[in-house]
MMTF fields as JSON, N, C-alpha, C and O atoms, coordinates in Angstrom:
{
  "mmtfVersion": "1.0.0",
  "mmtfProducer": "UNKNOWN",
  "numBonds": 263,
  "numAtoms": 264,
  "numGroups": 66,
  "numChains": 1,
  "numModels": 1,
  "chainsPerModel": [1],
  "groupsPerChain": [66],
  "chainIdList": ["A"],
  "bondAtomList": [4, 2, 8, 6, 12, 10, 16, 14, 20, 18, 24, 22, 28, 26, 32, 30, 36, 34, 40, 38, 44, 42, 48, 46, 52, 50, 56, 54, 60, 58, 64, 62, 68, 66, 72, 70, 76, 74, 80, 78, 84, 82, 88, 86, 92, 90, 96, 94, 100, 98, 104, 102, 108, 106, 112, 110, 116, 114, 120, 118, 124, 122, 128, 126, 132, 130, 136, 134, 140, 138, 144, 142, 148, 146, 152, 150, 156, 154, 160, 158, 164, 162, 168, 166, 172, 170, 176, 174, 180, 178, 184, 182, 188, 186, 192, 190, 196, 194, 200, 198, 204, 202, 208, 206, 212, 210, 216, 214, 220, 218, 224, 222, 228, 226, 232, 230, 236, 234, 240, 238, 244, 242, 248, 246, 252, 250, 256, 254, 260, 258],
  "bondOrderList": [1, 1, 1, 1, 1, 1, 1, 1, 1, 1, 1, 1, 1, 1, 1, 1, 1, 1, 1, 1, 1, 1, 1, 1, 1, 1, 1, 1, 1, 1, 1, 1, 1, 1, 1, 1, 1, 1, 1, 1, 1, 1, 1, 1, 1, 1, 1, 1, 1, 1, 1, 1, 1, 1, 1, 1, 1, 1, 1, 1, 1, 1, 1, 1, 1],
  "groupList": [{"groupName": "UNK", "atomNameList": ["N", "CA", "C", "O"], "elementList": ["N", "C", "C", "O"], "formalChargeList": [0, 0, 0, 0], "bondAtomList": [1, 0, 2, 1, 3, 2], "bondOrderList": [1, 1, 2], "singleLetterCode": "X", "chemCompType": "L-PEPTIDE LINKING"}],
  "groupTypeList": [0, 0, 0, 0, 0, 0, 0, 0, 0, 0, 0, 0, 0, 0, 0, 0, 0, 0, 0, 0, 0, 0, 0, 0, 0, 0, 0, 0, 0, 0, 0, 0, 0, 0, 0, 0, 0, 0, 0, 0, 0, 0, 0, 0, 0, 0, 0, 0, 0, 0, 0, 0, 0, 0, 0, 0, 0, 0, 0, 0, 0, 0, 0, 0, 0, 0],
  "groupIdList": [1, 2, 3, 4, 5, 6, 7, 8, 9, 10, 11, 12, 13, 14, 15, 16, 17, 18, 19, 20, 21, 22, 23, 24, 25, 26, 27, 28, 29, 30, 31, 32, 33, 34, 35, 36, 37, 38, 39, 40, 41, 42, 43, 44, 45, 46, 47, 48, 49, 50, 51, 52, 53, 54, 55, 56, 57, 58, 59, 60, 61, 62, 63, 64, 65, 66],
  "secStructList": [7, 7, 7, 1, 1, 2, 2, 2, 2, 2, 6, 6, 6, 2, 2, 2, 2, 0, 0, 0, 0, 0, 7, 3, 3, 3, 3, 3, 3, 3, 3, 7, 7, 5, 7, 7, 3, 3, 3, 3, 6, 6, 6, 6, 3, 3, 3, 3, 7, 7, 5, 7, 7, 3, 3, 3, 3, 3, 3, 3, 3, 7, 7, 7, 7, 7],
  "xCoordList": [6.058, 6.367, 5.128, 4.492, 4.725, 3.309, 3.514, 4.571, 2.49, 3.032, 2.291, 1.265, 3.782, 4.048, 2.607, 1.927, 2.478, 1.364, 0.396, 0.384, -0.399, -1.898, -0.907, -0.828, -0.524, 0.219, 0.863, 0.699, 1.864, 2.587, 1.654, 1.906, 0.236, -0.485, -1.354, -1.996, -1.535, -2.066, -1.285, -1.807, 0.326, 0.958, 1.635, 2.529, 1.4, 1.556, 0.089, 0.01, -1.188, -1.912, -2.224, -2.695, -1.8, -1.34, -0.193, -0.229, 0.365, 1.531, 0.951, 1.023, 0.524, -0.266, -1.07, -1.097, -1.763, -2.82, -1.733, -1.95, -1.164, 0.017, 0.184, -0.103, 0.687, 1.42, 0.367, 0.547, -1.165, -2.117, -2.999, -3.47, -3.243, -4.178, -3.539, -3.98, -2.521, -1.778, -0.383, 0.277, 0.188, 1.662, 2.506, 3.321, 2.575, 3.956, 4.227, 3.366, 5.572, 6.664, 6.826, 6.801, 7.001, 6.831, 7.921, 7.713, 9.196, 9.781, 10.204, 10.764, 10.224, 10.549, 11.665, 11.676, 13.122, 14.507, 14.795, 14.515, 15.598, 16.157, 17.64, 18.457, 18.319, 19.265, 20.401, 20.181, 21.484, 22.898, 22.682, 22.291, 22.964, 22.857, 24.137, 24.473, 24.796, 26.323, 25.881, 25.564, 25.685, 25.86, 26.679, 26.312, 28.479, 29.238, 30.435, 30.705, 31.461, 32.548, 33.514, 33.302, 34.843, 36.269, 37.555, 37.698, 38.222, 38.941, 40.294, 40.813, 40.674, 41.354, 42.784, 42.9, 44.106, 44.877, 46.412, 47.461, 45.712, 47.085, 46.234, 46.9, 45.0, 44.619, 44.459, 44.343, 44.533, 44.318, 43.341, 43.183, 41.919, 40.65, 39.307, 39.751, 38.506, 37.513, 36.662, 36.093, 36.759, 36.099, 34.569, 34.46, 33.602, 32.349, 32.824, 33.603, 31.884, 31.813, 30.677, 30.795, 29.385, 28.167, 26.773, 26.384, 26.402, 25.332, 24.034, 23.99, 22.868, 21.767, 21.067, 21.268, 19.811, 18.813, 17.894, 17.324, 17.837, 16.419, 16.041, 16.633, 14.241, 13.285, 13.775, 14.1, 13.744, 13.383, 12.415, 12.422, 11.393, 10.344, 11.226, 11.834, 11.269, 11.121, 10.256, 9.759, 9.489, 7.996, 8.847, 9.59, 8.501, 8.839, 7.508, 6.7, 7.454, 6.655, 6.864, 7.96, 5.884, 6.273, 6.721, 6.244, 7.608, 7.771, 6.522, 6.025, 6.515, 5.447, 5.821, 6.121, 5.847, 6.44, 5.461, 4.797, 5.083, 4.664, 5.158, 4.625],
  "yCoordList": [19.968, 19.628, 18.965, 18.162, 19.29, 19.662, 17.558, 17.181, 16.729, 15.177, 15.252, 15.62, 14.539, 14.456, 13.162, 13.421, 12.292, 11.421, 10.869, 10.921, 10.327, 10.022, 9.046, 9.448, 8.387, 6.977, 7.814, 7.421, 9.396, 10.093, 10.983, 11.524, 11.215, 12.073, 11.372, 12.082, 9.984, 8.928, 8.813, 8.808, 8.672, 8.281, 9.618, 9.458, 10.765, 12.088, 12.464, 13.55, 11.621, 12.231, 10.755, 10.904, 9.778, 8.811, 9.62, 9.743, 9.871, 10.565, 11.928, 12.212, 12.494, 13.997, 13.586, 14.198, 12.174, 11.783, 10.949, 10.89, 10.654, 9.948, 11.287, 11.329, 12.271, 13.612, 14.204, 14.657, 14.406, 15.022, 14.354, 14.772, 13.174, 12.275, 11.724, 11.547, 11.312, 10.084, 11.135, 10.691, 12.655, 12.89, 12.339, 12.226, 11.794, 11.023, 11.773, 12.521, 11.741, 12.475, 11.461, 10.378, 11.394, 10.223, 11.316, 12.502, 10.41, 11.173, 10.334, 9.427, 10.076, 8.789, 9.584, 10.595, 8.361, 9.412, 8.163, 7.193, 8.197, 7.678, 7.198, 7.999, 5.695, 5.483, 4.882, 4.128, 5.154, 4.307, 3.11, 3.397, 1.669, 0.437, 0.132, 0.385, -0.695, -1.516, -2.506, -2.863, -3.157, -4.43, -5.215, -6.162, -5.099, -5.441, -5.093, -4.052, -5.443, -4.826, -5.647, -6.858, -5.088, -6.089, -5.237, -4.017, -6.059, -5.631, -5.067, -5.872, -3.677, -2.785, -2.447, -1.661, -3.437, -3.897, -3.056, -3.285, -1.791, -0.406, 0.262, 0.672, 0.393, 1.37, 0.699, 1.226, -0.52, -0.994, -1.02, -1.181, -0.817, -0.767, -1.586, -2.136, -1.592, -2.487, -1.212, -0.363, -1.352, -0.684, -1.229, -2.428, -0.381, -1.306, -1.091, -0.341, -2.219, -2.154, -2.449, -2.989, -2.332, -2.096, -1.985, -2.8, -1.181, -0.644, -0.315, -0.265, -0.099, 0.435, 1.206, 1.35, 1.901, 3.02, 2.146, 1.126, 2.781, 1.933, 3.309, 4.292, 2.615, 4.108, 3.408, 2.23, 4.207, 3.961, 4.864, 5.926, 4.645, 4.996, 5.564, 4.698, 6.644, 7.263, 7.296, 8.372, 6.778, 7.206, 6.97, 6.037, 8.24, 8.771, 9.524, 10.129, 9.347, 10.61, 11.879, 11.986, 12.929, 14.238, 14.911, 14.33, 16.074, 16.358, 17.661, 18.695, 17.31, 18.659, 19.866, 19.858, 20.982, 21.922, 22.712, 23.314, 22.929, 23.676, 25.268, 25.902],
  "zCoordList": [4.984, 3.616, 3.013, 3.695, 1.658, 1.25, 0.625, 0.119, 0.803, 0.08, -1.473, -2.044, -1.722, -3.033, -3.648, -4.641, -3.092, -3.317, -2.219, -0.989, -3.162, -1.997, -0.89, 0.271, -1.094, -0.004, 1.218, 2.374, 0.821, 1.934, 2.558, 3.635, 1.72, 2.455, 3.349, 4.123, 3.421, 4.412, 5.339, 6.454, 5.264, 6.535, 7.002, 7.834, 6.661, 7.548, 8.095, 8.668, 7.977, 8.302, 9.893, 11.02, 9.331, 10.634, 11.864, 13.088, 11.242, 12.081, 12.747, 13.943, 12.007, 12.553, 14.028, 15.096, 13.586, 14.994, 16.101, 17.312, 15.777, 16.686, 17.707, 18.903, 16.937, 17.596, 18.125, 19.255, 17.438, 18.878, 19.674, 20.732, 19.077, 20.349, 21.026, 22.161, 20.768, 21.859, 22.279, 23.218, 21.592, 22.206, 22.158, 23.074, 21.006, 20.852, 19.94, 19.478, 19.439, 18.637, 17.805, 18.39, 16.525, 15.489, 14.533, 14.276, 14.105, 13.203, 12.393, 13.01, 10.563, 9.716, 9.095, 8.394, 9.85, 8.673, 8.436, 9.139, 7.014, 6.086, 6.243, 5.787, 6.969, 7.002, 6.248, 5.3, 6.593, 5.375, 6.457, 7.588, 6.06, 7.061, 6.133, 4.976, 7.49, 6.18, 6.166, 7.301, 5.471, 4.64, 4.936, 5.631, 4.414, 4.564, 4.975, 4.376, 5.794, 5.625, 5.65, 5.704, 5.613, 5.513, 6.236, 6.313, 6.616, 7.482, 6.284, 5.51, 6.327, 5.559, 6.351, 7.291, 5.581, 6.111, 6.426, 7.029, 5.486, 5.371, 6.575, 7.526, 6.623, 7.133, 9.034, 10.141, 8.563, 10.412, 10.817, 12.027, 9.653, 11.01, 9.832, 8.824, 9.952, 8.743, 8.288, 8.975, 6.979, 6.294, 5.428, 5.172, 5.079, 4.732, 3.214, 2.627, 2.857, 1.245, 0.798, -0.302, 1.2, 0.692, 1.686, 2.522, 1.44, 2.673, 1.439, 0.21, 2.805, 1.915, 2.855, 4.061, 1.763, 2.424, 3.221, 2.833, 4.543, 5.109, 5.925, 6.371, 5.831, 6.581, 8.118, 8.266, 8.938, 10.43, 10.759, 10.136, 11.788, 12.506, 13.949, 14.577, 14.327, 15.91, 16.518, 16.187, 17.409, 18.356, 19.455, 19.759, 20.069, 21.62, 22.167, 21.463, 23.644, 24.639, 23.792, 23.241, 23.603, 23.402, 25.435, 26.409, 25.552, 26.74, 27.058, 26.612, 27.461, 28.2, 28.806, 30.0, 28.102, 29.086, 29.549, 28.705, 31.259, 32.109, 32.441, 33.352]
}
C-alpha cells in the first residue's frame, strides 16, 4: 500500500529494514481497547460503554522455511 504522507513513508521504510536486516515480521494494526464497562443486569454479563482506537506494534522472528 503506496503512503499517503512523508511521516508513513518513513515508518514503512523502518519496518521494510526490520523485515530484511534483522527478519523480524513487524505488523502495525489498529485496535478497539474498552475503556469502560458496567455490569448489564437483564443481560447477566458486563457490557462496555466506551472504548478507543489504539495502534499496536507486532515484532516477531520471521520463520524460515528450508
Amino acid at each position: 500500500m503506496p503512503a499517503a504522507t512523508e511521516r508513513e513513508e518513513y515508518q514503512q521504510r523502518i519496518l521494510n529494514d526490520l523485515n530484511t536486516r534483522f527478519h523480524l515480521e513487524v505488523r502495525l494494526e489498529k485496535e478497539q481497547v474498552v475503556s469502560d464497562i458496567y455490569f448489564n443486569e437483564m443481560m447477566g454479563c458486563p457490557a462496555a460503554t466506551s472504548w478507543h482506537e489504539q495502534t499496536v506494534m507486532t515484532i516477531k522472528p520471521m520463520v524460515m522455511m528450508s
